[in-house]
C-alpha positions in Angstrom: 0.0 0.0 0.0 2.7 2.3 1.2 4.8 1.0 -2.3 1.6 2.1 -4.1 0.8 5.5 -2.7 4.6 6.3 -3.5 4.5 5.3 -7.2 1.8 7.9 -7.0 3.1 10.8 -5.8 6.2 10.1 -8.1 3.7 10.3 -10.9 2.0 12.9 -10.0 5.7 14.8 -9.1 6.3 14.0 -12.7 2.7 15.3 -14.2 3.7 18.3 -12.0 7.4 19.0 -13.5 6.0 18.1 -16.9 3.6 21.0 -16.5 5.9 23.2 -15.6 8.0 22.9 -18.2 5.1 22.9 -20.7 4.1 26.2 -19.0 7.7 28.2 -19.0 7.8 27.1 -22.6 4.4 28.8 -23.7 5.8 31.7 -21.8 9.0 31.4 -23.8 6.8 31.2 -27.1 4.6 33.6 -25.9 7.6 36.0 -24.8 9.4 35.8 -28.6 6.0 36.7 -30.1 5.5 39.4 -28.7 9.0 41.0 -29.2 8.7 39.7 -32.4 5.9 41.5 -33.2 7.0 44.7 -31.8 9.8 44.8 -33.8 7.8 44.1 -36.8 5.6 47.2 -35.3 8.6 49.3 -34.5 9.7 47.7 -38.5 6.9 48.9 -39.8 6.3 52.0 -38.2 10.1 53.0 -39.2 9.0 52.3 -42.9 6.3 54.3 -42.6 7.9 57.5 -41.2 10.7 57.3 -43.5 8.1 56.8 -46.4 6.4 60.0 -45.7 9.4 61.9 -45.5 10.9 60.3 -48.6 7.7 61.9 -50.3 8.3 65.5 -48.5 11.5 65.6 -49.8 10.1 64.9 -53.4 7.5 67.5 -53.3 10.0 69.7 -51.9 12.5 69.2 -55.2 9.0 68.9 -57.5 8.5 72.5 -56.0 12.3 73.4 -56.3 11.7 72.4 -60.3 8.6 73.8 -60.8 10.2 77.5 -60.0 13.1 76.9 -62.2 10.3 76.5 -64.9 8.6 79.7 -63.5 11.3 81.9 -63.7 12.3 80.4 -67.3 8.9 81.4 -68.9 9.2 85.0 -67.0 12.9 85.4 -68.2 13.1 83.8 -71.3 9.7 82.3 -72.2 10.7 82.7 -76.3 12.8 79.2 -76.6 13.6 76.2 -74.6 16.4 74.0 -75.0 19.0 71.9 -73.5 21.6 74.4 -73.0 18.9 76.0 -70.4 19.2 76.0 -66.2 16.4 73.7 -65.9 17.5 70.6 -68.3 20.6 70.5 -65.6 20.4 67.6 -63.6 20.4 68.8 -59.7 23.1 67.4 -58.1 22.7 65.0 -54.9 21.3 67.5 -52.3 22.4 65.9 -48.4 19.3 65.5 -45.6 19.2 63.8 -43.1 20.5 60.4 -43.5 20.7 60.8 -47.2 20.3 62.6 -50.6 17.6 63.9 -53.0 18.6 64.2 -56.4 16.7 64.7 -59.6 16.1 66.1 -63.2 13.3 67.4 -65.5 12.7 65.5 -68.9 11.2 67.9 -71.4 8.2 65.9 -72.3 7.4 68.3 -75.7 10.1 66.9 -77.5 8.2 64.1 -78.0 5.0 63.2 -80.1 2.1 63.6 -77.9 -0.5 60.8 -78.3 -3.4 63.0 -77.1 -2.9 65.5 -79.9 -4.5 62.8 -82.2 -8.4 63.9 -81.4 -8.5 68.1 -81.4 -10.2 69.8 -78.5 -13.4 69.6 -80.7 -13.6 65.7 -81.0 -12.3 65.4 -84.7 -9.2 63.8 -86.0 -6.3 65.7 -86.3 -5.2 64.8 -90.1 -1.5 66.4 -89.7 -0.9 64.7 -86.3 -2.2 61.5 -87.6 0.0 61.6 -90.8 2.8 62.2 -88.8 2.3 59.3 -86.3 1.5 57.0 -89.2 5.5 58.1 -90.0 6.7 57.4 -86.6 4.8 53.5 -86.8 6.6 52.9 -90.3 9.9 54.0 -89.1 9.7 51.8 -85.8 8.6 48.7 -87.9 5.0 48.8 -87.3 1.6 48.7 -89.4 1.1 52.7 -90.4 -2.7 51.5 -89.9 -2.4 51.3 -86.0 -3.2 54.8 -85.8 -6.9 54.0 -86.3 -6.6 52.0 -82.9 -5.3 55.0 -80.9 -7.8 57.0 -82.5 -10.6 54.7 -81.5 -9.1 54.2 -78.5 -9.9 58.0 -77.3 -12.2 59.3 -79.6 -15.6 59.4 -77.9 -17.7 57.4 -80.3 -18.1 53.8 -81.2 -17.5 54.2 -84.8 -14.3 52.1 -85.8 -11.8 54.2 -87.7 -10.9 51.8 -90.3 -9.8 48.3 -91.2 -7.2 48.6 -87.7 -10.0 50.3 -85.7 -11.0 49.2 -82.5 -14.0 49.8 -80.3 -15.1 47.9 -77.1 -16.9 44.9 -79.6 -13.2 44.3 -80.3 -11.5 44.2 -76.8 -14.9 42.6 -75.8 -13.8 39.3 -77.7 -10.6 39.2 -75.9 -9.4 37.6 -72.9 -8.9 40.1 -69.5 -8.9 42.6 -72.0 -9.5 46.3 -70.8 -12.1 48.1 -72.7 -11.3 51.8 -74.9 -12.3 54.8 -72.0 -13.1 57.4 -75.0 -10.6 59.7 -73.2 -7.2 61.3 -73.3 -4.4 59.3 -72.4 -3.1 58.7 -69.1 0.2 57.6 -69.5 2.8 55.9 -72.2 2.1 52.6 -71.1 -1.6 52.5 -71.2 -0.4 52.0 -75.2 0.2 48.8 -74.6 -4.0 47.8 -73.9 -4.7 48.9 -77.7 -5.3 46.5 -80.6 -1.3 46.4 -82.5 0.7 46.9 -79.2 0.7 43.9 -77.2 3.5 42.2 -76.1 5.5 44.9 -75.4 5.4 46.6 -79.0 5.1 49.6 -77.8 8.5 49.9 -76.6 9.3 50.5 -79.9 7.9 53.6 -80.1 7.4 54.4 -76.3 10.4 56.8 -75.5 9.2 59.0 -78.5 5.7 59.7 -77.5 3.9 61.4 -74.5 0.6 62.2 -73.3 0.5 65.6 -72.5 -3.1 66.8 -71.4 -3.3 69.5 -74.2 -4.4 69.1 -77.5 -2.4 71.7 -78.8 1.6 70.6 -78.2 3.9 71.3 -80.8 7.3 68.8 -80.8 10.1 71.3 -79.9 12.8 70.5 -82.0 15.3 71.8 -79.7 14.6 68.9 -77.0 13.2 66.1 -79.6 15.2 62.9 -80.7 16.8 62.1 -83.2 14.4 59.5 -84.3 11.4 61.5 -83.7 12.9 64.5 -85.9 14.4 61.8 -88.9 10.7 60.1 -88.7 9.4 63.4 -90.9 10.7 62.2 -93.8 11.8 58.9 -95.6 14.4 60.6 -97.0 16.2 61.7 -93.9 18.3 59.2 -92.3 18.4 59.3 -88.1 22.2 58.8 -87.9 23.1 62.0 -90.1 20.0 63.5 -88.0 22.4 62.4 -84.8 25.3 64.1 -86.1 23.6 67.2 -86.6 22.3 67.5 -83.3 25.2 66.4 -81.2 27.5 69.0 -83.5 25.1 71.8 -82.3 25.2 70.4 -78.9 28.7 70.4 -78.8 28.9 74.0 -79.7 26.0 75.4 -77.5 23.9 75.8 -80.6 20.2 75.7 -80.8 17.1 76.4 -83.3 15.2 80.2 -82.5 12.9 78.7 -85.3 11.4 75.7 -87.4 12.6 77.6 -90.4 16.6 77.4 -89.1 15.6 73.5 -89.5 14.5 73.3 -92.6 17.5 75.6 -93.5 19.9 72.9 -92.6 21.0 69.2 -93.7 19.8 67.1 -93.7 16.4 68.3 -93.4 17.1 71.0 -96.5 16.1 67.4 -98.5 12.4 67.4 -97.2 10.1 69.1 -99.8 7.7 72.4 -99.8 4.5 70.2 -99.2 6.2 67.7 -96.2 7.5 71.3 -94.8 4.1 72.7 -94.7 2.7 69.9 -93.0 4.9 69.6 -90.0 5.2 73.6 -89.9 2.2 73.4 -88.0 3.8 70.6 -85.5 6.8 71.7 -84.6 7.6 74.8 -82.6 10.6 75.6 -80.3 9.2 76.4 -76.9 8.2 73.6 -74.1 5.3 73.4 -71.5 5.3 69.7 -70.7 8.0 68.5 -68.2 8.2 65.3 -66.4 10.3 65.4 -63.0 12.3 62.4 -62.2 13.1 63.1 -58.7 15.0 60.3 -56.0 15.1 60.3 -52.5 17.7 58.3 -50.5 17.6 57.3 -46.8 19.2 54.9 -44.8 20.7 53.3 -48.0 17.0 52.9 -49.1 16.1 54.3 -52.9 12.9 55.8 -53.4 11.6 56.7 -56.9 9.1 59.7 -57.6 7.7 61.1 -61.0 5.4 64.1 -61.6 4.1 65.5 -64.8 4.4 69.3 -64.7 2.4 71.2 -67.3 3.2 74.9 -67.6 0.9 77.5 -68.7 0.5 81.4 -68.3 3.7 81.4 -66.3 2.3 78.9 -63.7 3.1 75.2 -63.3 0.6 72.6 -62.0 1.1 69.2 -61.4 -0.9 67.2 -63.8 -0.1 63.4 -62.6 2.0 61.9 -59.7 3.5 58.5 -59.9 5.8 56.6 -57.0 6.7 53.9 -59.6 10.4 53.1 -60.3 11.7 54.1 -63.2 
């Protein structure tokens, strides 16, 4: 009996120290979660703060850029080009913990895709003959134009045989239907009937989507390609040339006739002259700031469209994508 009761206690010794330990290791468990979440909280709460003032110091350059562009259209409002104080990159500006840098991209050197439709619904002819030039010279169908068309136009009509409506996208997979609106953004090129897979890299760094009908390419800030695209006749690497000799020497155009004045483009005829007369122009009022923000060794990205109009910049879209 007294054998029995002392197996018992033994046993119940042993449930006892078995407990325990089962206990102090909940605590343990319990003990590293909860530090464990507080430093995912104190993690997280670190991100956030340095998020917010990684965006502070990008307004604070977008603001720095936009009154560079201020005082440009006050002080010499007549021509833009490359040789200005606003196409200088800023150098790496030290805060606390790191740097902001950043540069404005003149965004009117470049075809914009919203300049297709005029202000009064109706295809712009010119424009359109143009970008049917820029398609050809990248390799693409001229016909794709009716797709961008279509694609912001307001009606359902289809342009032509590579029109496109919302019956077409429709019949497609996850496909994203036409919003009869101005463009948004380059990439939103890439939803319309001709561009998939990634064809609209081809022509992407040459276009914009300035919210103004009325944008004329300034030849002073426009590429190469865009500028040889005028023309069959004109071929981009003598194009290059040109441009990187007037570059060199601080040169650039007070007007579209100095172009024409010039070779290559002295080859391109009276009628192709007159149609791009109307196109060009020499003065810029669509920027896009690239602005980056480093702190503690972390990069953070920021783009803003700037449009500038009556001396006065606005920011028309904001973006934190990488780019």
């Amino acid at each position: 009996m007294k054998m029995n009761k002392a197996i018992m206690i033994k046993q119940q010794q042993g449930i006892a120290l078995i407990t325990i330990l089962v206990m102090v290791a909940l605590a343990t468990i319990l003990a590293a979660t909860i530090a464990q979440r507080q430093a995912a909280t104190a993690e997280s709460t670190a991100y956030l703060m340095r998020q917010n003032q990684s965006l502070m110091y990008a307004k604070s350059a977008e603001a720095f850029f936009s009154e560079l562009l201020v005082d440009d259209a006050e002080n010499a409002a007549e021509v833009d080009h490359l040789q200005e104080t606003w196409a200088q990159p800023m150098p790496a500006f030290p805060v606390d913990d790191g740097y902001v840098s950043g540069i404005i991209q003149d965004e009117s050197g470049k075809f914009n895709l919203n300049s297709l439709i005029t202000a009064e619904g109706a295809v712009n002819e010119n424009a359109k003959a143009w970008f049917e030039l820029i398609l050809k010279r990248a390799s693409l169908p001229e016909q794709l134009s009716e797709a961008v068309i279509d694609w912001q136009d307001a009606d359902e009509l289809v342009s032509g045989g590579m029109g496109a409506e919302s019956n077409y996208y429709q019949g497609l997979p996850n496909a994203a239907l036409p919003p009869n609106a101005k463009f948004h953004s380059v990439e939103e090129l890439k939803l319309v009937r001709g561009f998939e897979e990634n064809k609209y890299k081809l022509i992407a760094p040459y276009l914009s989507t300035a919210p103004v009908q009325e944008s004329p390419v300034n030849i002073n800030t426009a590429s190469a390609f865009l500028l040889a695209s005028m023309d069959e006749k004109l071929d981009v690497n003598a194009v290059q040339q040109l441009l990187d000799q007037r570059q060199a020497n601080l040169e650039h155009f007070s007007n579209v006739t100095d172009l024409w004045s010039l070779e290559p483009f002295a080859q391109v005829d009276a009628d192709r002259r007159n149609l791009f007369n109307s196109l060009l122009g020499v003065q810029s009022n669509y920027f896009k700031a690239r602005i980056e923000v480093v702190l503690s060794e972390r990069k953070r990205q920021f783009s803003s469209d700037l449009v500038r109009q009556d001396k006065q910049v606005y920011v028309a879209y904001r973006s934190m994508a990488p780019f």
